[in-house]
C-alpha positions as a Markdown table, in Angstrom:
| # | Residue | x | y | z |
|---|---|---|---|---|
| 1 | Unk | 208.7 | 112.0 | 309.7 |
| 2 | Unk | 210.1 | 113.9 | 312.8 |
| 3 | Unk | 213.4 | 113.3 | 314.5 |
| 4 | Unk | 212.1 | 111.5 | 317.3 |
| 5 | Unk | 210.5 | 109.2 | 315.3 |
| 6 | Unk | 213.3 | 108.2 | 313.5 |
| 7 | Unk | 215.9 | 107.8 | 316.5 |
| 8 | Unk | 215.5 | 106.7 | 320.2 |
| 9 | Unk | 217.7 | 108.9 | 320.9 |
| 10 | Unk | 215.4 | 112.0 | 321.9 |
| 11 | Unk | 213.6 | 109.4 | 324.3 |
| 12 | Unk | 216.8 | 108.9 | 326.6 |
| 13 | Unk | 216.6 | 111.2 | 329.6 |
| 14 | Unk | 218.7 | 114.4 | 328.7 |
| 15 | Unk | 222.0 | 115.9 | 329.9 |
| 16 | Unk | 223.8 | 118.9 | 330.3 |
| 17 | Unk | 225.0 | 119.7 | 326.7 |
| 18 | Unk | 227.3 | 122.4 | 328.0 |
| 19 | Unk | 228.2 | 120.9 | 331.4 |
| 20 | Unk | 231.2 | 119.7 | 332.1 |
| 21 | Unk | 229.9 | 117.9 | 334.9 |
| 22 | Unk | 227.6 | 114.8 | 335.4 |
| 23 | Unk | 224.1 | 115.1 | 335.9 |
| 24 | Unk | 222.3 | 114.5 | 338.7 |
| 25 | Unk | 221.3 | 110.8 | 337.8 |
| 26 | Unk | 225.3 | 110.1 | 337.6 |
| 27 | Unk | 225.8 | 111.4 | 340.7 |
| 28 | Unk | 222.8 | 109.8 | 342.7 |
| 29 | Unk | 224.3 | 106.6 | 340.8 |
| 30 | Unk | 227.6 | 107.0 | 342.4 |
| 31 | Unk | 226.5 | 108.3 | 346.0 |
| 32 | Unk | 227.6 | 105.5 | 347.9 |
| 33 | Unk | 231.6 | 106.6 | 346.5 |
| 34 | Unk | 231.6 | 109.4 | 348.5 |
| 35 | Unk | 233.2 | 108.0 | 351.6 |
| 36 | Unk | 237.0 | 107.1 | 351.0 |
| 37 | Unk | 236.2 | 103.9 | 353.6 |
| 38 | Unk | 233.5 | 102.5 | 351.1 |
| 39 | Unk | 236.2 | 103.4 | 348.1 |
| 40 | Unk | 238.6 | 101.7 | 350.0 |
| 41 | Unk | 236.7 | 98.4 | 350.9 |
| 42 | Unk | 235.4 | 98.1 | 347.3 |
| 43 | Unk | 238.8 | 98.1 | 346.4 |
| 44 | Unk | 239.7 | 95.7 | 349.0 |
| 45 | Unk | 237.1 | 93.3 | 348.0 |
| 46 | Unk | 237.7 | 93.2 | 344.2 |
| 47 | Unk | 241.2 | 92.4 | 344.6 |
| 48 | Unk | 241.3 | 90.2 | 347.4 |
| 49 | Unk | 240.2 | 87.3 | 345.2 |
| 50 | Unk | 242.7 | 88.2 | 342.4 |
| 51 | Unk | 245.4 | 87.8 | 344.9 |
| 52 | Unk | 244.6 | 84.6 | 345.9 |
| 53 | Unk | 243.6 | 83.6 | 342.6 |
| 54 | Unk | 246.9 | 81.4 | 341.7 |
| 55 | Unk | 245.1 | 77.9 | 339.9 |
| 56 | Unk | 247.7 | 75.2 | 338.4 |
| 57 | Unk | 246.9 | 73.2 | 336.0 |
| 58 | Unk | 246.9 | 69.6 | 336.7 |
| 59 | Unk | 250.1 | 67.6 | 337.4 |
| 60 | Unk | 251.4 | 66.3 | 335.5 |
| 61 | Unk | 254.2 | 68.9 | 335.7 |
| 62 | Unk | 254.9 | 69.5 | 331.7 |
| 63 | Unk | 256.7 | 72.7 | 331.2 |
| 64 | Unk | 258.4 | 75.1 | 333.0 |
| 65 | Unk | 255.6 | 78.0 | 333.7 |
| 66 | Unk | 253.7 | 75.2 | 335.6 |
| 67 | Unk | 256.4 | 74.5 | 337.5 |
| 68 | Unk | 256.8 | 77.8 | 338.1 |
| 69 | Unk | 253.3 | 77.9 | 339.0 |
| 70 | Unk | 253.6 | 75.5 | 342.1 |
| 71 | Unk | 256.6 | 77.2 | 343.2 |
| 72 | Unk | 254.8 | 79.9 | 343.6 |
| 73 | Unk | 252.1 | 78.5 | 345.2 |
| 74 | Unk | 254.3 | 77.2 | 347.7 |
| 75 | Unk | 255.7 | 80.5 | 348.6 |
| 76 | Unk | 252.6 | 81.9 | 348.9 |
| 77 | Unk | 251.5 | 78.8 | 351.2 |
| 78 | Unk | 254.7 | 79.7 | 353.4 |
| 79 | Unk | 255.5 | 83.5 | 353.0 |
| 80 | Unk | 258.0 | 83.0 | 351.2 |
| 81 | Unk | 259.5 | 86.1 | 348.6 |
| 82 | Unk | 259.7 | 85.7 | 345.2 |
| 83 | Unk | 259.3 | 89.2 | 343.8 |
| 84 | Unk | 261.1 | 91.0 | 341.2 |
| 85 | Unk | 264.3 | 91.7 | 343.3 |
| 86 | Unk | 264.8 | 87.6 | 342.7 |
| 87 | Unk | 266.4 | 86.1 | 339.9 |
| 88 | Unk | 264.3 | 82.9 | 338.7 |
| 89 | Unk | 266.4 | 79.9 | 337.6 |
| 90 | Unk | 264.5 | 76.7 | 336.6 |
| 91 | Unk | 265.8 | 73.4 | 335.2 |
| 92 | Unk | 264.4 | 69.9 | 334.9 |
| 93 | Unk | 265.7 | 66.5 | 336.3 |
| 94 | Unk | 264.5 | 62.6 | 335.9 |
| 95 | Unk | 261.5 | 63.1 | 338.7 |
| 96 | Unk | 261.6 | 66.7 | 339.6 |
| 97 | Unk | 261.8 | 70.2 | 338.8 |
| 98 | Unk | 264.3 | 72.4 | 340.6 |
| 99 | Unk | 263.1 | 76.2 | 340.5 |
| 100 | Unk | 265.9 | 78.6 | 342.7 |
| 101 | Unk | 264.6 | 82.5 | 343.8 |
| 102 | Unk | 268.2 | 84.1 | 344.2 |
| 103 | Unk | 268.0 | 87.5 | 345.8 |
| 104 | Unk | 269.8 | 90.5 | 343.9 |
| 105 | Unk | 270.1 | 92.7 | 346.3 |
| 106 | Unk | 273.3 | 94.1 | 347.3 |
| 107 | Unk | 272.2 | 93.8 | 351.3 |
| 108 | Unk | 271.4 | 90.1 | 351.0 |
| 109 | Unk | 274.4 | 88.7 | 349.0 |
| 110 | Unk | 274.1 | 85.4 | 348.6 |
| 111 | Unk | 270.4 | 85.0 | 350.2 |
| 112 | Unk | 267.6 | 82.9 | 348.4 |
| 113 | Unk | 265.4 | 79.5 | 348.6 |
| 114 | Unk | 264.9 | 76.5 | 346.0 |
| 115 | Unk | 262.2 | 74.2 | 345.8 |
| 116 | Unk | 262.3 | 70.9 | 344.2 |
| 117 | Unk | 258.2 | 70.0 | 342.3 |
| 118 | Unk | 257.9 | 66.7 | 341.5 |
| 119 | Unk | 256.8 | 65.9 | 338.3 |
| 120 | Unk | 254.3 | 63.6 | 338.9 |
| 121 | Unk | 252.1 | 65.1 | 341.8 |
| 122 | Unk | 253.1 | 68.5 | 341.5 |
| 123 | Unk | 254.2 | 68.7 | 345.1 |
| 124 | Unk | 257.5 | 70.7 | 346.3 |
| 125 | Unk | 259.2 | 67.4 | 347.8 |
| 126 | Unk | 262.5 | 69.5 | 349.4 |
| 127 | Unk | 262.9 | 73.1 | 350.0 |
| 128 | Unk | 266.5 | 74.7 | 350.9 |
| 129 | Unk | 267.0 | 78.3 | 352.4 |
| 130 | Unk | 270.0 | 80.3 | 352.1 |
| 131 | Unk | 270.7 | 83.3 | 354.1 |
| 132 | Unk | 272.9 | 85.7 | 352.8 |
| 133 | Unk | 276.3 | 86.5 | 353.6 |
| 134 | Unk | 277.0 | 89.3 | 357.1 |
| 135 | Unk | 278.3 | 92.4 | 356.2 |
């Protein structure tokens, strides 16, 4: 019994052994990533949809990540920042859940918004701005 026989191996098309590059079917695979513009809008188009991507589950509101999740939603809704230079507070009344963005930033003493969700439709029902303090 050969080798070939044995294994499917030898029937695969063959590469370089030595090559530190890829063969010529690798590259003709990847042809169309040779413009950075093509690079770039494949990029654009794979994470578009990730961005927008934010699904909460149903209200109910039942814990305090899917509060958080409507929150956010909101802000995204109405440009508002909630990134990682803002300290999250969250706590839970009778009908609604109040979630507070505070800004940290030493410019912006002071600054941040809160958004009350209600519990039963999920909805912010009152939002309040603060601006921070003038230097």
């Amino acid at each position: 019994m050969t080798r070939c026989a044995v294994s499917t191996h030898c029937r695969l098309p063959r590469r370089g052994r030595n090559s530190a590059f890829a063969s010529s079917y690798d590259w003709a695979t990847l042809a169309f990533m040779k413009s950075p513009i093509r690079v770039l809008a494949l990029g654009v188009a794979l994470a578009a949809p990730l961005a927008h991507a934010r699904e909460c589950a149903a209200p109910p509101v039942r814990d305090s990540d899917q509060a958080m999740c409507f929150a956010i939603r909101y802000a995204d809704k109405n440009h508002l920042s909630y990134g990682p230079a803002f300290k999250k507070t969250i706590g839970k009344g009778r009908s609604a859940w109040t979630i507070r963005f505070a800004d940290t930033r030493k410019d912006t003493k002071g600054a941040g918004w809160e958004v009350d969700v209600d519990v039963a439709s999920g909805t912010v029902v009152r939002y309040t701005g603060y601006k921070g303090s003038e230097r």
